[in-house]
C-alpha positions, 0 to 999 in steps of 0.5 A, spaced: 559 503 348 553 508 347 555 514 342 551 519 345 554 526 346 555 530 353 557 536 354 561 537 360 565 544 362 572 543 366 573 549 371 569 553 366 575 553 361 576 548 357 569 546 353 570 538 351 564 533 348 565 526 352 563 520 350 558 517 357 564 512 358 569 518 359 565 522 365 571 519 370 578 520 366 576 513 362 579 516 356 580 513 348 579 515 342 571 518 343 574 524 344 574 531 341 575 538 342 570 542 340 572 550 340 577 554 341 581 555 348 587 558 350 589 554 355 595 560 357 591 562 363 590 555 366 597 553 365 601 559 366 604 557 373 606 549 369 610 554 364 605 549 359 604 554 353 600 551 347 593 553 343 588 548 342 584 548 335 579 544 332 580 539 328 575 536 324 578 528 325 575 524 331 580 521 334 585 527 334 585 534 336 590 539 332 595 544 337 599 549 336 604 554 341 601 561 342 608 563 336 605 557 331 599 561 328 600 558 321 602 552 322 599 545 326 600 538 327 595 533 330 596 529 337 592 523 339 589 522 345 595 519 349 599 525 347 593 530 350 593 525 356 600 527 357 599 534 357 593 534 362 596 530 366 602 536 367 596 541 369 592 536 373 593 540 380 589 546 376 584 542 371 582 537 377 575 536 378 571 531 380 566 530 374 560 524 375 553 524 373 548 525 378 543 520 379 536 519 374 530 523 376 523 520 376 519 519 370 514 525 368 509 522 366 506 519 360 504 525 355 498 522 353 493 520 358 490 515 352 495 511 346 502 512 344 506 518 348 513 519 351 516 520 358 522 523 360 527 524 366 534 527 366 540 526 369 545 532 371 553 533 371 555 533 378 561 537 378 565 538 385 559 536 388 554 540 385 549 539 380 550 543 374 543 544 370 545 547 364 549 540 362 545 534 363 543 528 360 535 526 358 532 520 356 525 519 353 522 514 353 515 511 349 509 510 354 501 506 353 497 508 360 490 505 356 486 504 350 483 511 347 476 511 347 473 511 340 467 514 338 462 510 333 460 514 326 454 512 322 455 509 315 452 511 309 445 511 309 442 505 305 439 506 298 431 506 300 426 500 300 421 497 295 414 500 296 410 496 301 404 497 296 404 496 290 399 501 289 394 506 293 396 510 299 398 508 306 405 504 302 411 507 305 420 506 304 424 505 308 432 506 309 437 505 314 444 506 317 449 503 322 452 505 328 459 501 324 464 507 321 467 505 326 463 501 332 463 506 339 468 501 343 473 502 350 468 506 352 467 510 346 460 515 345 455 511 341 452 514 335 447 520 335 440 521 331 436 516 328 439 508 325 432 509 320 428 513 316 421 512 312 417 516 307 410 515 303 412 511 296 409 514 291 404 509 288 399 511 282 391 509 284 389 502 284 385 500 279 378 499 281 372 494 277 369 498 272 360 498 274 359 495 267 364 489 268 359 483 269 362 479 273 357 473 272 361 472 265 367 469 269 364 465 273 360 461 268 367 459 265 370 457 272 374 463 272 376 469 278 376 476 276 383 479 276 384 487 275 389 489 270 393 496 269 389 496 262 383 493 263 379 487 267 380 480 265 377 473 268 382 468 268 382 461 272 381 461 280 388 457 280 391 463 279 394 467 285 397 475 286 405 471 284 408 477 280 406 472 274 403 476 268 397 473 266 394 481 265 393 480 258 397 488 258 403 484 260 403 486 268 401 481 273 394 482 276 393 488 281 387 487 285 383 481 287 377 479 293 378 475 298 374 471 302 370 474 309 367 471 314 360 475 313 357 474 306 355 482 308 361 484 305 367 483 301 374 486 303 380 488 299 387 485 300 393 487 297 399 483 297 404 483 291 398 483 287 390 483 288 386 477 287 379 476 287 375 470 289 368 470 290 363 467 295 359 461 293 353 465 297 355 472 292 355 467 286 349 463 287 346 471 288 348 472 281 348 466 277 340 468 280 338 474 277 
């Protein structure tokens, strides 16, 4: 049996807390008197006189003649049954509960929300507005749209140059805190950004350098931060220090399909390597 309450009016006189159960004169020990009420003005003409007080106790109520104000005793509700059986022609109403209406609509047109609807007292074959009895329920229409955020931006890149101007960093976000999903809005602004690095200037081949001396012992001429060294032609820009400073090699030349000019490289470091065609040029003077 529920142990939800109601509060039903008996022909305006008599104020009592039904269990759903007893709507229809279906009595046990769920009832309870909850105000004070002299029933002399609808018992008169039965000659049934008693005053009903409230009695904390389920199950009992407490009552008294109108001449007994000090003093009570309890009754149960087979004995309260009796008493308004004696005075049913006056008490008699025909009390039931009027159908459910409809739903009211979710409150939330996404996610978790709640509907209702409400079912009145029926009394002598009128809907009583002020008693009535509401149900809610849980309601979920749809998924609510999430909109996507950015993350952090990342830390920035290394340099794409190891010296000189034109090297640039980089850094980046992604649209994943959280993702756009069910319809969500994507996320606005740029997913990258770029600034110029700023390199120190590369080091070019000092004009007394004699270029002549490392091709005599076979060797390529690397740029180093401190100076310029020759070392063998075995040996690439591959972040090795070979620099006698303690760095890897900065700037080296790399071969061109003309013999009119030689073209700068940057890779992680330079390598220089000489035209057989230049070397024969130099080896000469």
């Amino acid at each position: 049996m529920s142990t939800s309450s109601h509060k039903v009016w008996l022909k305006s006189s008599l104020y009592l807390n039904f269990w759903k159960s007893l709507l229809n004169r279906s009595w046990d020990s769920g009832i309870t008197w909850k105000t004070l009420r002299n029933l002399w003005e609808i018992t008169w003409k039965k000659r049934v006189f008693f005053t009903v007080i409230c009695c904390e106790k389920k199950n009992h109520i407490c009552i008294t003649t109108p001449t007994m104000t000090t003093s009570s005793y309890q009754m149960d509700t087979k004995l309260l049954l009796f008493l308004l059986l004696l005075i049913h022609p006056v008490l008699s109403v025909v009390m039931t509960w009027g159908p459910w209406g409809s739903l009211s609509g979710c409150s939330k047109t996404c996610g978790f929300g709640t509907e209702e609807r409400t079912r009145y007292v029926v009394v002598d074959g009128r809907e009583d507005e002020e008693k009535k009895e509401t149900q809610i329920s849980q309601c979920y229409l749809t998924h609510c749209p999430v909109d996507g955020n950015w993350t952090l931006w990342s830390g920035w890149s290394v340099c794409t140059k190891n010296c000189g101007p034109d090297g640039v960093q980089k850094r980046v976000r992604l649209c994943s805190a959280p993702y756009p999903s069910y319809e969500g809005k994507d996320c606005t602004g740029p997913s990258s950004e770029t600034k110029p690095c700023e390199n120190d200037p590369c080091p070019q081949v000092p004009p007394d350098f004699d270029i002549s001396v490392c091709k005599k012992e076979n060797k390529s001429i690397f740029i180093c931060n401190s100076e310029t060294h020759c070392i063998p032609m075995t040996e690439r820009c591959d972040k090795i220090l070979h620099c006698n400073d303690g760095s890897d090699e900065l700037r080296c030349w790399l071969k061109s399909q003309s013999a009119s000019f030689m073209s700068w490289h940057l890779v992680q470091g330079f390598y220089l390597t000489l035209w057989p065609m230049l070397t024969a040029l130099i080896l000469a003077s």
